[in-house]
ROKOL-609981 format. One record per residue (C-alpha): residue in three letters; x, y, z. Coordinates in Angstrom, 3 decimals, padded with zeros to 6 digits. Last residue first. Layout:
! residues N
ALA|X|Y|Z .
...
END
This chain:
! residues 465
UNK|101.805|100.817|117.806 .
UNK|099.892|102.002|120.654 .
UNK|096.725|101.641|120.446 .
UNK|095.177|104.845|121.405 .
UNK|092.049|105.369|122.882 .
UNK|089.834|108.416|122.340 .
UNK|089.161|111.409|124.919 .
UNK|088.917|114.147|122.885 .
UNK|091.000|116.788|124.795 .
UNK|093.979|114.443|126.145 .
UNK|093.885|111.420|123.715 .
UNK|092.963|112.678|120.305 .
UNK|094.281|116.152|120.842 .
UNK|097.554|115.205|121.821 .
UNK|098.332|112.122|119.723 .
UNK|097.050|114.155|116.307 .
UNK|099.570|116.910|117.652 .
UNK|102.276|114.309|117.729 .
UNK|101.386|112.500|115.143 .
UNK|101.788|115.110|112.978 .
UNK|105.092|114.539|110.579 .
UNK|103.911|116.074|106.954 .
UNK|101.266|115.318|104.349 .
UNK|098.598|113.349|105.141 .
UNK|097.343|109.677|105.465 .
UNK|094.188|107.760|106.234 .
UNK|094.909|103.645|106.836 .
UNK|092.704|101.233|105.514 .
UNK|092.777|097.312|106.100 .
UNK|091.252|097.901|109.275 .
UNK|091.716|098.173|113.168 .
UNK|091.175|094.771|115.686 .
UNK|094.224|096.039|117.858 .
UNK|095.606|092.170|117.352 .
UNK|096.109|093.684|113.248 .
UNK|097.349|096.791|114.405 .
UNK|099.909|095.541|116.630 .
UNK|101.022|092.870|113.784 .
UNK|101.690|095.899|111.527 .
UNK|103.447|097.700|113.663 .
UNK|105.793|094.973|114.664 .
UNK|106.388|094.308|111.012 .
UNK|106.565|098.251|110.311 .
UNK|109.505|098.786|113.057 .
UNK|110.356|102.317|111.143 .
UNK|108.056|102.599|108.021 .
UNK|109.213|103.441|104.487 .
UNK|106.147|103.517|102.263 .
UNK|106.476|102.960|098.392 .
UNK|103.396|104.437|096.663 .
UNK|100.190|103.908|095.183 .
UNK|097.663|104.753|092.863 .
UNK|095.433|102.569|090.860 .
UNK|096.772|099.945|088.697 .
UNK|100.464|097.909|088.875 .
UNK|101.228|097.766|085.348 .
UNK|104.059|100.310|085.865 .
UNK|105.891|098.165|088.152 .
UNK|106.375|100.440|091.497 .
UNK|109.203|102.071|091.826 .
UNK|111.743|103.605|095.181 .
UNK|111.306|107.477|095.643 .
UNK|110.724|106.796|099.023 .
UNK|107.218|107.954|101.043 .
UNK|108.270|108.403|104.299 .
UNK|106.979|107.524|107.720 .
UNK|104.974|108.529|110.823 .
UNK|102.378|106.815|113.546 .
UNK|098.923|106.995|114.818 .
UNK|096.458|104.472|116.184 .
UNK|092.988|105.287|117.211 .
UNK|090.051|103.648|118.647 .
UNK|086.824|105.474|119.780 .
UNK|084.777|103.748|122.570 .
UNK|081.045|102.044|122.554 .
UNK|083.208|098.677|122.725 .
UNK|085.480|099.042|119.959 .
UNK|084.998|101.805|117.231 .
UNK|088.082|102.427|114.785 .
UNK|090.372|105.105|114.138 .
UNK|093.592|105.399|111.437 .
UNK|096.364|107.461|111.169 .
UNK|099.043|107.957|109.586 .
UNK|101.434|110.836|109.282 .
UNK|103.918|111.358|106.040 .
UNK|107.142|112.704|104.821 .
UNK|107.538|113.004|100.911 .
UNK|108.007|111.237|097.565 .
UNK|105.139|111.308|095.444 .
UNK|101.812|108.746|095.365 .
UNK|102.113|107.619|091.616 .
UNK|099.263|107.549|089.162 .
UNK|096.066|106.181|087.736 .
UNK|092.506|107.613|088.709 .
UNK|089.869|104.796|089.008 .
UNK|086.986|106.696|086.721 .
UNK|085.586|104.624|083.946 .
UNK|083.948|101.141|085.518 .
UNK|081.271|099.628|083.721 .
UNK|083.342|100.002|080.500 .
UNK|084.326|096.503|079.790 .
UNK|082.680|093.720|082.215 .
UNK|080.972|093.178|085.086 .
UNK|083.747|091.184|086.994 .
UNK|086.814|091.635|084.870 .
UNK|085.474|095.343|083.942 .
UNK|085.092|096.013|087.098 .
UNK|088.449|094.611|088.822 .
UNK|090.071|096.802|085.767 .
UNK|088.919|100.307|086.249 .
UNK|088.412|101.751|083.341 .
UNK|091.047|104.904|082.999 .
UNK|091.260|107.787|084.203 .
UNK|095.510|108.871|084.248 .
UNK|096.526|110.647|086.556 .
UNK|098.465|114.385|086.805 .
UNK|101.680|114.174|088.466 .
UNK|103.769|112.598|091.245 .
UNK|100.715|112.399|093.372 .
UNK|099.531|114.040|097.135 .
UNK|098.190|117.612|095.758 .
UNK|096.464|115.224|093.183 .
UNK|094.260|113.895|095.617 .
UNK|094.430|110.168|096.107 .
UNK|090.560|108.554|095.397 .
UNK|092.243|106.688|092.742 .
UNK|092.256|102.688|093.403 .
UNK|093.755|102.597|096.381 .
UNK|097.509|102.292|097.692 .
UNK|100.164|102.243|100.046 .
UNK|103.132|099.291|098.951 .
UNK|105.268|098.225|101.739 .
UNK|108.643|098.947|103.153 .
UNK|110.165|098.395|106.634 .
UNK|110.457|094.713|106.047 .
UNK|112.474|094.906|102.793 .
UNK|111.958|091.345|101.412 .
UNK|110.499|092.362|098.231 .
UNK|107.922|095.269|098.611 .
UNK|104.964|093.857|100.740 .
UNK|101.374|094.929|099.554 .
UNK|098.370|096.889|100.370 .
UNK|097.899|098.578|104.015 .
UNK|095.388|100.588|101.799 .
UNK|094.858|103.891|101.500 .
UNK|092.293|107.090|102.578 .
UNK|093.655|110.280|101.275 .
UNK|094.484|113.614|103.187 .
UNK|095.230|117.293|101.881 .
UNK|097.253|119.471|103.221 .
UNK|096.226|122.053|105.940 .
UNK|098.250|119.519|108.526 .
UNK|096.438|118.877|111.943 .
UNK|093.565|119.775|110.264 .
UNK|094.009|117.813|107.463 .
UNK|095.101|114.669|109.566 .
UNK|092.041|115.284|111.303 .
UNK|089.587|115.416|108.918 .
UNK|091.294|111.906|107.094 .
UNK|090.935|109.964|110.685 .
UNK|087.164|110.887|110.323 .
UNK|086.924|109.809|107.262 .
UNK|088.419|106.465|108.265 .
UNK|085.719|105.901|110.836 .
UNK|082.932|106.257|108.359 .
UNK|084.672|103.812|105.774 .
UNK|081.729|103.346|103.167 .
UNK|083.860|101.645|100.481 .
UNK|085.535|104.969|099.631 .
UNK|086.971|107.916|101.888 .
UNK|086.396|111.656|101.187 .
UNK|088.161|114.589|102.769 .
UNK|086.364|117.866|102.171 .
UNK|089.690|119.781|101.303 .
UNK|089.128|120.664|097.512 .
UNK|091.810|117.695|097.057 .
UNK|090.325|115.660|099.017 .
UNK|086.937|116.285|096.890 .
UNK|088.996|116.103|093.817 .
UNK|090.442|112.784|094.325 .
UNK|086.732|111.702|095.631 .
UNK|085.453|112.084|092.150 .
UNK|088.500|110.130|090.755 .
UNK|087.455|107.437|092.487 .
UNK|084.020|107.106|091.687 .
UNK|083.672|104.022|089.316 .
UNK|080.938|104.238|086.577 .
UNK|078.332|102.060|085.792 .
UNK|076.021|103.999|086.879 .
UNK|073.619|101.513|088.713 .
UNK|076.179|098.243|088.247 .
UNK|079.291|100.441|088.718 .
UNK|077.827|102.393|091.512 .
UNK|076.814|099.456|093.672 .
UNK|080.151|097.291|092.736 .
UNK|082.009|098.828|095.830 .
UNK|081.996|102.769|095.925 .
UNK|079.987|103.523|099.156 .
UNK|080.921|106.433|100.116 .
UNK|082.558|107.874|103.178 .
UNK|082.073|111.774|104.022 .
UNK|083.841|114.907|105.732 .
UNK|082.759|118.172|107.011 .
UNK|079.332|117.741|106.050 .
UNK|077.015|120.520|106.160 .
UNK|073.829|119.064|105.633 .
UNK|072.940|121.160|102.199 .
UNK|076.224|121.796|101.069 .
UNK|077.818|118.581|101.328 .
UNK|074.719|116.373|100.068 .
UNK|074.505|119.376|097.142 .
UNK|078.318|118.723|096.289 .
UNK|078.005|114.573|096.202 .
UNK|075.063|115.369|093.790 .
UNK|077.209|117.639|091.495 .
UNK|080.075|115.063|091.343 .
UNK|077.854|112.265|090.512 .
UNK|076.341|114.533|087.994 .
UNK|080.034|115.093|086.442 .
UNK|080.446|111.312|087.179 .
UNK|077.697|110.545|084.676 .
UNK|078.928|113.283|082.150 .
UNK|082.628|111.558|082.098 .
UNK|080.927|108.279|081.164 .
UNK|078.693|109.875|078.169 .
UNK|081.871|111.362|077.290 .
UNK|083.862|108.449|077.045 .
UNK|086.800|107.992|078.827 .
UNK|090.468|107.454|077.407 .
UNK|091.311|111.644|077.258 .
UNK|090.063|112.024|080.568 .
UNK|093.429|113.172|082.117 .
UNK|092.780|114.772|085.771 .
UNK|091.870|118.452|087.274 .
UNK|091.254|120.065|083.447 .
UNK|089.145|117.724|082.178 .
UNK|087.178|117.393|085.516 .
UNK|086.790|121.085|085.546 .
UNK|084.791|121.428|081.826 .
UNK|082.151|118.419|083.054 .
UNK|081.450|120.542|085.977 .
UNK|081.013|123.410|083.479 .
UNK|078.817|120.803|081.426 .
UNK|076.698|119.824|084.154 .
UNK|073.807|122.080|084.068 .
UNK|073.432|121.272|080.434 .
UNK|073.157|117.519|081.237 .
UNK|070.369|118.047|083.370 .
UNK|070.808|117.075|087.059 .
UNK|067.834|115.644|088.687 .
UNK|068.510|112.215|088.121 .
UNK|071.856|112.604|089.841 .
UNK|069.483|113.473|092.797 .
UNK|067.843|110.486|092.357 .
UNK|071.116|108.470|092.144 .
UNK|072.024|109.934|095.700 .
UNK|069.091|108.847|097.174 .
UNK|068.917|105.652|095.973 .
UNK|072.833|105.203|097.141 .
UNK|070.914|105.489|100.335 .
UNK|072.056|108.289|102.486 .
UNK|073.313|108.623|106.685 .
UNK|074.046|111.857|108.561 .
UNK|076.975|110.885|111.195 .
UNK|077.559|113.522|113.803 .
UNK|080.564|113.229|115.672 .
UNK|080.090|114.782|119.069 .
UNK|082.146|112.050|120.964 .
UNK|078.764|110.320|122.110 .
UNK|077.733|110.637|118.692 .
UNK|080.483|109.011|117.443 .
UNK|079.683|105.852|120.242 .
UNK|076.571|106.119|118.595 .
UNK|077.401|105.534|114.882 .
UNK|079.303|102.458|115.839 .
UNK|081.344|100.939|113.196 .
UNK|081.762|098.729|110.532 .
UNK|084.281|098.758|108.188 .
UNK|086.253|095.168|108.541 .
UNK|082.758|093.819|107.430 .
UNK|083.074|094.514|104.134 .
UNK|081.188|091.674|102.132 .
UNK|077.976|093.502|102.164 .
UNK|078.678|096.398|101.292 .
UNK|077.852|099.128|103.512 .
UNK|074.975|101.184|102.855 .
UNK|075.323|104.292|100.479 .
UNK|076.327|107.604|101.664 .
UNK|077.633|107.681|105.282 .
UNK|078.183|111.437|105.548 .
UNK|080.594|112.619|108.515 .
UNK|078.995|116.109|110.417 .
UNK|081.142|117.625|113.368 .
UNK|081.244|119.150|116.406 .
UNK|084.299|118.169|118.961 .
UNK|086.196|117.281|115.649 .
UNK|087.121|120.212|114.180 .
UNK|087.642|122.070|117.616 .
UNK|090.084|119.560|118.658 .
UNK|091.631|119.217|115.189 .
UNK|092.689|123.040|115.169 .
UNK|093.455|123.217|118.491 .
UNK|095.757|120.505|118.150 .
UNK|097.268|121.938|115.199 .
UNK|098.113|124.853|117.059 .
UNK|100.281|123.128|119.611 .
UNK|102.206|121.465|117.001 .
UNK|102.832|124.812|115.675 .
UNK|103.464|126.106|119.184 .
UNK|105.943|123.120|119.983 .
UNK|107.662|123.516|116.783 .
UNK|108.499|127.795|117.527 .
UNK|109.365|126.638|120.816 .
UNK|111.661|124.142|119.408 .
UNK|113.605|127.020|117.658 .
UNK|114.589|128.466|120.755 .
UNK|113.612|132.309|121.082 .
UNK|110.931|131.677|123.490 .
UNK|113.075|130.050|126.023 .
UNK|112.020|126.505|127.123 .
UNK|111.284|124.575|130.540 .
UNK|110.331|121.560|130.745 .
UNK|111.437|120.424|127.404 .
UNK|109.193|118.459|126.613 .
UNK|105.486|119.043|126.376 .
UNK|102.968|119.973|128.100 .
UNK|099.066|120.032|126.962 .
UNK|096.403|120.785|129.329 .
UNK|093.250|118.999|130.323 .
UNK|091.368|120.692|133.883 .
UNK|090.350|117.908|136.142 .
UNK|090.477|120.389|139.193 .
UNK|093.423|117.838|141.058 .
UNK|094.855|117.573|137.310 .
UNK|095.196|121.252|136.805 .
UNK|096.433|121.700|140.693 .
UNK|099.823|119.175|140.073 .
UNK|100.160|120.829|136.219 .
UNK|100.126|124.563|137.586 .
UNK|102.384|123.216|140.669 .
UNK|104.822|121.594|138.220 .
UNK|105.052|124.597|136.299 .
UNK|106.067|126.380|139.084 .
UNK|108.930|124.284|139.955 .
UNK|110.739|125.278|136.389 .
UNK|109.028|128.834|136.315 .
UNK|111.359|129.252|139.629 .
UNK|112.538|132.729|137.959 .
UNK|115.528|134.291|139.541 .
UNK|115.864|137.637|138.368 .
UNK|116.055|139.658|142.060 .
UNK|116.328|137.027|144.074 .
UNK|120.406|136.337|142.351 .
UNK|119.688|133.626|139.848 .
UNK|120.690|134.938|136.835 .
UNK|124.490|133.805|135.707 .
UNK|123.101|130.527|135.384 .
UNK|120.351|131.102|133.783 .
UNK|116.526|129.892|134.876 .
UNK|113.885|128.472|131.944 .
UNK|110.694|130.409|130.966 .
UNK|107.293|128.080|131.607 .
UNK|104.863|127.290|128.816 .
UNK|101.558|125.756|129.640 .
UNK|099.762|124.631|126.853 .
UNK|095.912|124.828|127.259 .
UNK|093.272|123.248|124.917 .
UNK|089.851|124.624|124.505 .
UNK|086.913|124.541|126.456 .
UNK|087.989|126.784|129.558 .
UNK|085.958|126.883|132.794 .
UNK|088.602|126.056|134.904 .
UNK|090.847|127.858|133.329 .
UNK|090.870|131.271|135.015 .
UNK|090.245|129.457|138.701 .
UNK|093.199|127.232|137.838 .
UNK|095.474|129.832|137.028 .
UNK|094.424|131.801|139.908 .
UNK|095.077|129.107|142.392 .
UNK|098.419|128.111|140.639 .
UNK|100.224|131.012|141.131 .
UNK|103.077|131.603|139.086 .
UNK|106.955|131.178|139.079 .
UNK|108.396|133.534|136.891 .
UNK|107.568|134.215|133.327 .
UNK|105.109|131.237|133.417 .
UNK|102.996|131.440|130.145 .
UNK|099.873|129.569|129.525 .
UNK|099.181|129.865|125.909 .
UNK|095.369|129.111|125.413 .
UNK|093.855|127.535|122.461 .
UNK|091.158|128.463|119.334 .
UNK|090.626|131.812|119.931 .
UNK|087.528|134.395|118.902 .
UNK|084.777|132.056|119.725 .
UNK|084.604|132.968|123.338 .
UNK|085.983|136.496|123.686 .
UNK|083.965|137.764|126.605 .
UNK|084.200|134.187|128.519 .
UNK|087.757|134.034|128.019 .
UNK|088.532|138.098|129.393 .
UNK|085.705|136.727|132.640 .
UNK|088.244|133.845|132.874 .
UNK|090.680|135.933|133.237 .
UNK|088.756|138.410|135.700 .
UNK|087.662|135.079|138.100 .
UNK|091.512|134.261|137.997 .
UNK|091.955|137.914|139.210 .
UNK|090.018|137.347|142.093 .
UNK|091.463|133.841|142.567 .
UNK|094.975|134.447|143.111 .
UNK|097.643|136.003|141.153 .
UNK|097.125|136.547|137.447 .
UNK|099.065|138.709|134.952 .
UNK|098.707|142.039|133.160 .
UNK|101.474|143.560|135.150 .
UNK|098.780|143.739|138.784 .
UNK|095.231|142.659|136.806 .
UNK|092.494|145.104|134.585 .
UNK|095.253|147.250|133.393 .
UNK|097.096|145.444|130.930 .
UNK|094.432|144.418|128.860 .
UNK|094.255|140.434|128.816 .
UNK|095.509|139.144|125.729 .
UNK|094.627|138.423|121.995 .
UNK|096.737|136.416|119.655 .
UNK|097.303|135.736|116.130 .
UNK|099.600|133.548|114.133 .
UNK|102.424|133.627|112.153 .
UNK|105.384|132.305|113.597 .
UNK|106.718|135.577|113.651 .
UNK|103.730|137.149|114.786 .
UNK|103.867|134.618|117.463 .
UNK|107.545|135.265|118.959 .
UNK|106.690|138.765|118.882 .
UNK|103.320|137.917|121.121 .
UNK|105.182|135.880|123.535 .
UNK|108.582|138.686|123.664 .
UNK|105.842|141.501|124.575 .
UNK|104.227|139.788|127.400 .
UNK|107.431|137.809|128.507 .
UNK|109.044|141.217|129.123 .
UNK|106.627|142.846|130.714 .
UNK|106.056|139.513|133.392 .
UNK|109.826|139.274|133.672 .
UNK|109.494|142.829|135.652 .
UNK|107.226|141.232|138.116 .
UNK|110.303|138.986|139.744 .
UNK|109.255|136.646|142.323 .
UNK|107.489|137.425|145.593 .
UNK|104.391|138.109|143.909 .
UNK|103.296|135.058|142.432 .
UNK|102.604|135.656|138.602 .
UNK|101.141|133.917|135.377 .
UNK|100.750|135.114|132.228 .
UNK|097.993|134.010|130.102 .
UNK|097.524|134.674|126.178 .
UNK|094.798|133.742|124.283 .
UNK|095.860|131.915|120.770 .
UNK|094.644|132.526|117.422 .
UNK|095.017|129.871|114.744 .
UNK|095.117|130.358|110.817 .
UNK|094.700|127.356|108.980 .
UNK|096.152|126.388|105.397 .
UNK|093.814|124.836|103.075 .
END
């Protein structure tokens, strides 16, 4: 699931500063990025004075060099060797439609005669002045100034690439609403127009329509299917008739993806398929997660789109949880859980399928094989979560931990211990923000890049938490 990201290279110039820098910069850039691993293409040298761009006839051939390549990158690195020229870089970018991080060399000390002097540290503020007179969204981050071969450059250009990577995700995509929402869960509606608006396309199923193509699925054609799920989870307590029904279930989710594309999808899990089927399909959207097509239960549409970001930002997979329980009296720790739908990548080890108790309570024994038992394992985490408000997208975003601290074993489903700076405030802000019970999840410290791309190239609202 990890991404690879290819960057177009700028370099900007203003004459009466130092053109050898520009050289230099062009060959230290690229380095610094095959290090980091990722691709980039740049202007050939000889089209522009060093390679660079000063004033608007060689902005029009930069943005010419963007045009030609379109589809090839997925963000521009602006780079200010020496001070720039604002004119030209606007006139390149102006046109652009993908994010921009403008990167400006810092001064030394013991270089500031005219001849090595940079300015990059004023110029930058020109570039960022002009972008926001032309309306043009870039990304800058602190420090102001930074020298390739710091370490933080090397985080800001990761971060960087992740918000490519989410930006372009989510500027055209496909979320399936399968199954209508239940009834009693009203804390998951949303807006399918405001998406739209946002270029989130939502393609929308009966559960009839996904039990008729289960219908269609012999039970020969299922057996390899049948084969995998053995091997993914522990099935040893579930009968095989059980295990064959979400094998089809499985299949059927697989042709909806296939055949309309769908980057991500929300089911609806919540009594329907355990009184049809009887059958709960947790563990079937464990595996999806876990195969990277993230999956959220009890029809949450705005969650799933949370999850695709957080696994673009990260390349891990993401799970949809709930904001479940308090642990003790430790008011920066709670419980994160749901009933199975955690990918494996994310657990401890292995689960365990068993029937899931609130069905079998309600409808009783065995109409509810498939809520995937285990532990959520130690590690750093992002969280997310979006919501529509008002014909507008929603978002909060934040970071934690998951401790190594236990959870009774008799405590179903999966779930871990969350450590959360400030959680009680957090918690309250989320609750007055008018946001959910769930809360999507990854791998990783991203809310950063999730921040970024959400607010300054998608144009959703943050909450801030």
């Amino acid at each position: 699931m990890k991404h690879q990201t290819t960057f177009a290279l700028f370099f900007g110039n203003r004459g009466f500063f130092p053109e050898a820098l520009i050289d230099e910069a062009r060959t230290e850039i690229k380095s610094r990025l095959d290090e980091l691993g990722f691709n980039s293409i740049s202007l050939d040298k000889s089209l522009t004075r060093y390679g660079a761009v000063e004033g608007f006839a060689e902005g029009r051939i930069y943005a010419d060099f963007l045009k030609r390549n379109q589809g090839k990158y997925q963000g521009v690195i602006l780079c200010l060797p020496n001070f720039g020229d604002e004119s030209g870089a606007a006139e390149a970018m102006r046109d652009c439609e993908v994010p921009i991080f403008i990167h400006a060399y810092p001064d030394r000390l013991n270089q500031m005669d005219f001849a090595l002097r940079r300015d990059a540290f004023c110029g930058k503020l020109s570039i960022m002045d002009v972008f926001g007179q032309f309306g043009i969204p870039f990304t800058a981050w602190e420090p102001h100034t930074l020298s390739p071969a710091d370490p933080r450059f090397g985080e800001d250009i990761k971060a960087f690439a992740a918000v490519c990577r989410i930006t372009a995700g989510l500027k055209r995509c496909r979320i399936g609403a399968i199954g209508a929402r239940p009834t009693a869960f009203k804390t998951i509606r949303f807006d399918e127009v405001a998406l739209q608006k946002k270029g989130i396309t939502t393609e929308v199923f009966d559960n009839s329509d996904l039990l008729l193509a289960m219908k269609e699925i012999s039970s020969a054609s299922c057996r390899e299917k049948m084969d995998f799920l053995k091997g993914y989870t522990n099935f040893s307590q579930v009968p095989e008739d059980k295990l064959e029904t979400l094998a089809k279930l499985s299949l059927a989710l697989d042709s909806f993806i296939e055949n309309y594309q769908l980057d991500a999808l929300a089911l609806r899990c919540w009594l329907d398929l355990e009184q049809t089927i009887q059958v709960s399909p947790c563990v079937i959207l464990s595996e999806l997660n876990d195969r990277g097509i993230p999956a959220a239960c009890e029809l949450d549409v705005a969650n799933a789109l949370s999850m695709l970001a957080l696994k673009l930002a990260s390349g891990v997979p993401p799970a949809c949880l709930d904001w479940n329980n308090n642990y003790e009296n430790e008011e920066d720790k709670c419980i994160l859980f749901h009933c199975g739908p955690v990918p494996q990548t994310l657990m401890t080890a292995k689960g365990q399928i068993v029937d899931h108790p609130m069905f079998a309570k309600t409808l009783g024994a065995g109409t509810g094989f498939g809520c995937n038992v285990g532990r959520i394992r130690p590690m750093n985490f992002t969280f997310a979560s979006t919501t529509t408000l008002d014909g507008q997208i929603h978002f909060y975003t934040g970071e934690g931990r998951f401790t190594e601290d236990e959870i009774p074993n008799d405590f179903f489903g999966c779930g871990g211990v969350a450590q959360v700076d400030r959680l009680q405030q957090k918690l309250n802000r989320i609750g007055y923000g008018g946001f959910r019970h769930h809360v999507s999840i990854t791998e990783g410290w991203h809310a950063k890049s999730i921040r970024e791309a959400f607010t300054r190239y998608l144009g959703y609202r943050e909450t801030e938490i």
